[in-house]
Structure formats: C-alpha cells, structure tokens
C-alpha positions in Angstrom: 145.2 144.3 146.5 144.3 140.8 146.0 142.2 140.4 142.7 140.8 136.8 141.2 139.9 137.4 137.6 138.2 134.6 136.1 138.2 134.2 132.4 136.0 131.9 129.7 139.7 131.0 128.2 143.5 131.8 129.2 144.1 135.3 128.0 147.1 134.1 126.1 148.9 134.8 123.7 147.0 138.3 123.1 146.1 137.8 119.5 142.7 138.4 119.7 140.6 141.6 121.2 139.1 139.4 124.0 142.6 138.2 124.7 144.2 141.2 124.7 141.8 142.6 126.9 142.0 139.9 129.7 145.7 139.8 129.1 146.5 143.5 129.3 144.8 143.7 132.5 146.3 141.1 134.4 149.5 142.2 133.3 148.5 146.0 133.9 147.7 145.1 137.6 150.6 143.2 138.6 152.9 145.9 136.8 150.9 148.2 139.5 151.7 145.9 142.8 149.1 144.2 142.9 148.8 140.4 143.1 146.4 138.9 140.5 145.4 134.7 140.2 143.9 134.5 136.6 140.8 131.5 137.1 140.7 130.4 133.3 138.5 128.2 131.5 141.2 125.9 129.3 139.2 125.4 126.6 140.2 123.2 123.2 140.1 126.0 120.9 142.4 128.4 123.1 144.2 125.6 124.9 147.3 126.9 127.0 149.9 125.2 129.4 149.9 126.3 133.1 152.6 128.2 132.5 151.2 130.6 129.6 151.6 133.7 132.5 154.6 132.7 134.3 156.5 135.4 132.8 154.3 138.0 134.5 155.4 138.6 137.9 153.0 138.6 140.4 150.4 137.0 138.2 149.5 132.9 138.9 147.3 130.9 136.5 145.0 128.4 137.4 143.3 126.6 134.2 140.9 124.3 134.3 139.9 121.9 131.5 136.4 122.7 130.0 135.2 121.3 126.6 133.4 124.6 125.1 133.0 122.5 121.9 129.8 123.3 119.7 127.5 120.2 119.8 124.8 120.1 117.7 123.2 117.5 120.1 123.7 119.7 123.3 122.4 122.6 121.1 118.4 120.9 120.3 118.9 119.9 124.1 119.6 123.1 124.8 116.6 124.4 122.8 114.4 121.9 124.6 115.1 122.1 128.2 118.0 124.2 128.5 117.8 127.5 131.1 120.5 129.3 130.0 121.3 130.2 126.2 123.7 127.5 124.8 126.3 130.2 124.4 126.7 130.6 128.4 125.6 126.8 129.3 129.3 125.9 127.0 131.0 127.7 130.1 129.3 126.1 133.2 131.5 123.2 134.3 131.3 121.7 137.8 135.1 121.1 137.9 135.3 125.1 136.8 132.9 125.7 139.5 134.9 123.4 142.6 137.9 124.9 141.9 136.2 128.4 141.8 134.8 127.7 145.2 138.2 126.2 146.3 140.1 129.0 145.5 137.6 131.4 147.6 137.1 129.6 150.8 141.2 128.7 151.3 142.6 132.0 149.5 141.3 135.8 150.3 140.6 138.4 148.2 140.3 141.9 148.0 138.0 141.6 144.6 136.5 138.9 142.2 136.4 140.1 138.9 134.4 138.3 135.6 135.2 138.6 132.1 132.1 139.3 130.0 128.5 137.3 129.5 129.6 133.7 128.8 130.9 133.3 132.5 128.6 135.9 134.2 126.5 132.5 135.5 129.4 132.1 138.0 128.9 135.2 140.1 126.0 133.1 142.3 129.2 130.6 143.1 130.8 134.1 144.1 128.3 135.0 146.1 127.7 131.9 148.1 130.9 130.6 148.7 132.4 134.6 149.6 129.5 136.8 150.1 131.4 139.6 151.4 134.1 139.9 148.0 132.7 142.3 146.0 131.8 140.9 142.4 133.1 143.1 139.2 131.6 142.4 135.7 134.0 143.4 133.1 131.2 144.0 130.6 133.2 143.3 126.8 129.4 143.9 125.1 126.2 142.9 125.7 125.8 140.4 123.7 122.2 140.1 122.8 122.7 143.6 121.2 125.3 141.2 118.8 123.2 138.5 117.9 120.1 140.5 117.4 121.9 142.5 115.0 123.3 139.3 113.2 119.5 137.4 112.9 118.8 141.1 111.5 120.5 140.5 108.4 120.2 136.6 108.3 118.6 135.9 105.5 118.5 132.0 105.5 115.0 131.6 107.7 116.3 128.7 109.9 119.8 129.7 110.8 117.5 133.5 111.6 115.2 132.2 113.2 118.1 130.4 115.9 119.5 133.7 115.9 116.8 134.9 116.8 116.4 132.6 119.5 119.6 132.8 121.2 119.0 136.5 121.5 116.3 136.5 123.2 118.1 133.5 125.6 121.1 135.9 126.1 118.6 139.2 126.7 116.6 137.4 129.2 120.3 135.9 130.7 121.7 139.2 130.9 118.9 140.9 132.2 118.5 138.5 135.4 122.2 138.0 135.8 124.1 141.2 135.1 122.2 143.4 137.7 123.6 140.6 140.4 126.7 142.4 140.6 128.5 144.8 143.0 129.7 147.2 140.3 130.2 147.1 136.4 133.3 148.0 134.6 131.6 149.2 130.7 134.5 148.9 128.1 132.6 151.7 126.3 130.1 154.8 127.2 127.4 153.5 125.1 127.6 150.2 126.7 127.4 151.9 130.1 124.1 153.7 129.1 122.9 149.9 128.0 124.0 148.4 131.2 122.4 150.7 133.6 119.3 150.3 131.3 119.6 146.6 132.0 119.5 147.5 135.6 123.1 146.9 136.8 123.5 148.7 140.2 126.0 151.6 140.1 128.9 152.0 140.0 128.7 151.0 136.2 131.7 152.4 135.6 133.5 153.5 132.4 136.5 151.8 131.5 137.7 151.3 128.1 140.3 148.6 126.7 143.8 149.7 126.6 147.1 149.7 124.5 150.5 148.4 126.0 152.0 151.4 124.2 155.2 149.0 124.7 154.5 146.8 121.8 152.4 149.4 119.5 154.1 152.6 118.9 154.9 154.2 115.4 158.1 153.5 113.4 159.0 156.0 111.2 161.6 153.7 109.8 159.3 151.4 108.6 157.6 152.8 105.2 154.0 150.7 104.3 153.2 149.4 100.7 152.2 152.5 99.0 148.2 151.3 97.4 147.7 148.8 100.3 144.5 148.1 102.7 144.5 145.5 105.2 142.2 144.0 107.5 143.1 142.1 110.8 140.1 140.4 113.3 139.8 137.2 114.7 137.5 135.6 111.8 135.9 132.9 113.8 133.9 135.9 115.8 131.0 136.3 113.9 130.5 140.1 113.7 134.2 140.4 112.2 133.0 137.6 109.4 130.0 139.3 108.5 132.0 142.5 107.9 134.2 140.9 106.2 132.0 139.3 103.5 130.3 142.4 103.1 133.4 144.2 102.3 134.2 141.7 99.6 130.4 141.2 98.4 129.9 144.7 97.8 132.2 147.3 98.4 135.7 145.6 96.4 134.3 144.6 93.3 133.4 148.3 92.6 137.4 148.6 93.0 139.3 146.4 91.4 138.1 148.2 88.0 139.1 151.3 89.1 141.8 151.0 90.7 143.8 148.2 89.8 146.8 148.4 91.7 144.9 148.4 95.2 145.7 145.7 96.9 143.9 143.9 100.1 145.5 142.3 102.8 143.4 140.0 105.5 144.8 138.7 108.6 143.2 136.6 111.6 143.2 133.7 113.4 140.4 130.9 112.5 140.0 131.9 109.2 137.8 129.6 107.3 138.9 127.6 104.7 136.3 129.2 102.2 138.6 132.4 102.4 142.0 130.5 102.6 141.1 129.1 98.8 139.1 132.7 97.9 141.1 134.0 94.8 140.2 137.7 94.0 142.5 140.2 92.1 144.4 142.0 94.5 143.4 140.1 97.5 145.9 138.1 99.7 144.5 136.3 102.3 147.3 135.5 105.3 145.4 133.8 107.6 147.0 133.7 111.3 150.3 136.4 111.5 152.3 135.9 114.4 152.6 139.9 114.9 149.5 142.4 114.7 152.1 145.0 115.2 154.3 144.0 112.1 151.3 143.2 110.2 149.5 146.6 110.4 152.4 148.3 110.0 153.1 147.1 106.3 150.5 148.2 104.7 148.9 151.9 104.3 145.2 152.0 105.0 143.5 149.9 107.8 139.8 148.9 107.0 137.1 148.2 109.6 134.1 147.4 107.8 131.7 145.9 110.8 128.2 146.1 110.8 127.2 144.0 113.9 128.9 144.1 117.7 129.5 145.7 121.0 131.9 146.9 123.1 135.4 148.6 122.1 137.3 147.3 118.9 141.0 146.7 120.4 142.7 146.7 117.0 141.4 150.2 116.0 143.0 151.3 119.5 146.2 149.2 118.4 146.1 151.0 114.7 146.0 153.8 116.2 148.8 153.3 118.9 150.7 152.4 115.0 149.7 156.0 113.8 147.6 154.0 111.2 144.9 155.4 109.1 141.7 153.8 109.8 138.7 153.5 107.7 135.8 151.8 109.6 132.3 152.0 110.0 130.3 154.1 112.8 129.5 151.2 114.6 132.9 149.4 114.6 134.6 153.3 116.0 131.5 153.5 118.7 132.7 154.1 121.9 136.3 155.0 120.9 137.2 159.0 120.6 137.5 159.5 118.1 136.6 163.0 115.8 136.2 161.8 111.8 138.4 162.9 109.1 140.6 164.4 111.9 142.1 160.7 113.3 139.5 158.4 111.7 137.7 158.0 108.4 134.0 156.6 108.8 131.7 155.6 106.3 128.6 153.2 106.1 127.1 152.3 103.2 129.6 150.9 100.3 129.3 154.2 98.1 130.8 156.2 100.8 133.4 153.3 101.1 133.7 153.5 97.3 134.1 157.3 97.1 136.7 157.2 100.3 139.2 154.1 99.2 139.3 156.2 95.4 140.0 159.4 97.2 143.0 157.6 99.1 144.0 155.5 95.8 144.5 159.0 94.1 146.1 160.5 97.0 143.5 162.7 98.1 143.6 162.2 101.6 146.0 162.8 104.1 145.9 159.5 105.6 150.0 160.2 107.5 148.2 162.9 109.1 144.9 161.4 109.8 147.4 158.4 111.7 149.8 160.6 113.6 146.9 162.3 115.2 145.5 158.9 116.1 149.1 158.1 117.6 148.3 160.8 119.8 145.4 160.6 120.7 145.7 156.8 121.5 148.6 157.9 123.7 146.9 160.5 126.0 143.7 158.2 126.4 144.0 154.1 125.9 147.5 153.9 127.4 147.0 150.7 129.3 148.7 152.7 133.0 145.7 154.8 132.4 143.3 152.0 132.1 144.2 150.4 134.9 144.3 153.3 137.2 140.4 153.2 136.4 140.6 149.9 137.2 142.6 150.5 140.4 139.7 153.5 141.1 136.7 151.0 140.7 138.2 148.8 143.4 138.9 150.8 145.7 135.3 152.4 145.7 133.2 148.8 145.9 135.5 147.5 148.5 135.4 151.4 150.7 131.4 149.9 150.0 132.4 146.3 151.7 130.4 145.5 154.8 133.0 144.9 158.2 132.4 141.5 160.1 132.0 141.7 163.1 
C-alpha cells in the first residue's frame, strides 16, 4: 500500500512520545512493504533537514516550513475573531496546505493518515482535493479532556480562566472535526470509548503505541544505582510539568528526611530553566539525554507522577520493554495493561506515594520482579510488528469500504 501520513512536526529523532509514535509507525510500515511519504510540518522548535528519514527504506519526507511559534499577539487575535482554538490555528499554513493538495492530485494513495488534533483541520483539504482516499485519524488524546484537566487545578484566575477557554475551543474543534473521518485509529481503549462518544464514525479502532523492542530490551549486565528514582518526559508538554512539580511540591520533601540516600534523577527535553538551577538534596536534574534507553536503565525505580492527559504514555511502554519498575499514577498507566503490584505500582495521592517509595527504600518490594513481568508483558502486547499489523488491519477494512469509479 501507498500511505501519506501527515505530521504537525518531523517525527525525528524519537525522543519524545509524540515522536516516537509518528516515528515508529512510519518505520513499522515500510519494514512491512509498504511505501510511506511522511507530510511534516517543519516547525522551529522540532526543526529537521529533509533528510531526517533517509535511512528508512521505503520512507520519503516532505517538510514544509511552518512557524508554530507562540505569539501573544496572534493569541488576543485569536481570542477575538479566531474560529479555531489557537492551539490548531499554529498548524494551518497555506504553503502546508498547497503542498498537501500537490502531493494528492499528482501522487496516489491507498490511505491518508493524520496525526492527532493540531492537524485534524487538514482532512477537509483531504477530502476535496481526493475524495475517494480514505481519511485515518490517529487520535494521540483528545485534547480538551487535557486542558480541562489543567484549568482544573489552575489556580492563578487569569491563566484558568484561558484554560478554560481553549478547552472549550478544542471541544467544540474536536467535536465538529473528528467525526469527518473515514475511520479512527484510538491509541488507547478509554480514548476509543471518548471518541465514539464524540461521534466519530466506526471503525474507531483500537490501536495502542508500540515499542521497537530493537532499541529497548533488558540488560542483565547492566546493574542500576541501588536507592535511585528517575523521571524522563518531554517537560515542555504541559501535563508532564504539572506532574512533575507536584512530585517535588508534595510528595519529595516528605522523603528526603527519611530516607536520605534516595536520590532523584529527571531527564527531558525543554526543560525549563527554573528546574535546570533547582537545587534540592538528592535531586539531579539532566535536562536533555541523548539515550532514553541508557537513561532508564541506570537507575532503579521509574516514577510517573501525572495528574492531567490522554492517550498512551510511550515511556511507561519503553520502561517496561527495559524490565523497569514503574511507579505512576492511575491516570498516567490508563489505557496500558497493566495489573498493579504484579508489573506496575500505582498510587494517587502523595501518602500512598510516600508509603510506596519507603517500602522500596527499605527493600520491601520486589521491584526486579515487578519489571521482568513488565518485560513480558511489553513483549507479547506493544511490540511495534504487532502494532502495525493493527495498523495494516485498519487499512485494509476502510479501503475494502472505498467506493469504485466508474
């Protein structure tokens, strides 16, 4: 098959759950025989050369320049007359949208297929300029579920109230937009439930992120600081901030009494410069690591601590690909299978965290076994071949649904 996968940035390099996501697939596909052309918004913040997928057979990149930049003047004109939220109008570009339209009139396709909200507006250029391609949203959350739960806990009024206000932009968005596609691939169950309640046509199909079980698989060899946590998120997401704080507001000062030779570990890209100078006993703060892999695999104990979000946390599937022991909250392990205390730890408010962290500090848990059964089950169910058989399945039923011209 011929697929067209358009992206709100090049899914490279795959540091970053969104990334990986994108990324995984495309390379998933070609692996599989098919022929992909990745349709990326080049953006300043993710900027990439052309040749960021050549090593990918069967893969070709197209990028094209768009300036996703946060404005605060575009935002109160966005506020005043806009008619999309700010977060999707960032993505519309008429240069994006010509070369979107070029590549479907003068190239054919077996499938177009969107990655997530931001870029959803384009699937009326889909429509018009191919209207007999079948149109895929690759749903990575809802995101007015996101931002209602970040206004939620706002508590300056003004930045709530603009919280506020984008989500109710994004629900009215995804409400009129989502349900405009062929079929929808949900990265989790839950989200699949939300999506048909949205009133997305079926298939909504179930399809969760996967693991190239080539670059994340256990090494014995390799022995983690004994005492060690460590956390690893893009920290210029929101959500993954949020958690973060509240990790350090009130769950680690309870610790470092305690339990003095615990140590924390943070890794991420965009990590704000507030945290790079934030000097806390036993905390290191790393900022951008080149590998996840390497990262996660130094230290004992992986920590999760997000209270807002959608979709499927990639790097709890990649610490679990690591045989890592996880800690995270219910709503950071939603979606994934997952049974607690058997291949995860969950907890939500920060005495449970408190009571768990001690109970590992004093070697009361069997974390080694709660991460080789993790191993495994990561194995038998994210393996990316896996995820993009369901991929492969998805395909094959919208286009068996594609009208013949005569």
């Amino acid at each position: 098959m011929r697929i067209l996968q358009l992206c709100p940035r090049v899914p490279f390099p795959p540091h970053d759950g969104g990334a990986i996501a994108m990324y995984d697939v495309a390379a998933g596909l070609s692996q599989a025989g098919h022929e992909v052309t990745v349709l990326a918004a080049n953006t300043p913040k993710h900027r990439q050369p052309a040749t960021a997928l050549s090593h990918l057979p069967a893969v070709c990149l197209v990028t094209v320049d768009v300036d996703t930049r946060l404005s605060p003047w575009k935002a109160l004109r966005n506020l005043a007359v806009g008619k999309v939220p700010y977060n999707v109008e960032r993505f519309i570009s008429p240069a994006l949208t010509e070369k979107l339209r070029e590549l479907l009139t003068t190239e054919s396709f077996d499938v177009v297929q969107i990655e997530g909200t931001f870029v959803a507006w384009y699937v009326d250029v889909v429509r018009q300029a191919a209207p007999q391609v079948p149109v895929v949203l690759r749903a990575h959350n809802l995101e007015y579920n996101i931002w209602e739960m970040l206004a939620g806990r706002e508590r300056n009024p003004l930045k709530k109230w603009y919280l506020h206000h984008l989500a109710r932009g994004l629900r009215t968005f995804e409400h009129r937009y989502l349900p405009r596609f062929t079929a929808v691939a949900a990265i989790t169950e839950p989200d699949q439930q939300r999506l048909r309640a949205v009133g997305c046509p079926e298939p909504v199909a179930f399809v969760p992120a996967g693991v190239d079980l080539t670059r994340f698989q256990p090494e014995p060899a390799v022995l983690p600081q004994p005492r060690t946590l460590c956390m690893i998120g893009s920290l210029n997401w929101l959500p993954n901030l949020e958690g973060l704080d509240w990790f350090l507001t009130h769950v680690w000062p309870r610790l470092t009494e305690r339990l003095p030779e615990l140590e924390l570990h943070v890794a991420g890209t965009g990590m704000p410069e507030r945290l790079r100078q934030l000097r806390l006993p036993g905390v290191t703060m790393h900022g951008f690591v080149e590998s996840a892999a390497d990262f996660m695999r130094a230290y004992e104990l992986m920590l999760v601590p997000l209270l807002s979000g959608g979709g499927m946390r990639v790097k709890i599937i990649e610490g679990m690909a690591l045989g890592k022991g996880i800690l995270s909250t219910a709503l950071g392990a939603e979606g994934i299978h997952c049974r607690p205390g058997h291949d995860i730890l969950l907890a939500d408010d920060p005495e449970e965290w408190v009571r768990l962290l001690e109970d590992y500090y004093h070697g009361r848990l069997d974390v080694a076994g709660i991460g080789a059964r993790a191993a495994q089950a990561a194995a038998e169910l994210y393996d990316n071949r896996r995820v993009v058989a369901r991929f492969e399945q998805l395909y094959q039923q919208v286009a068996a649904q594609r009208p013949v011209s005569c």
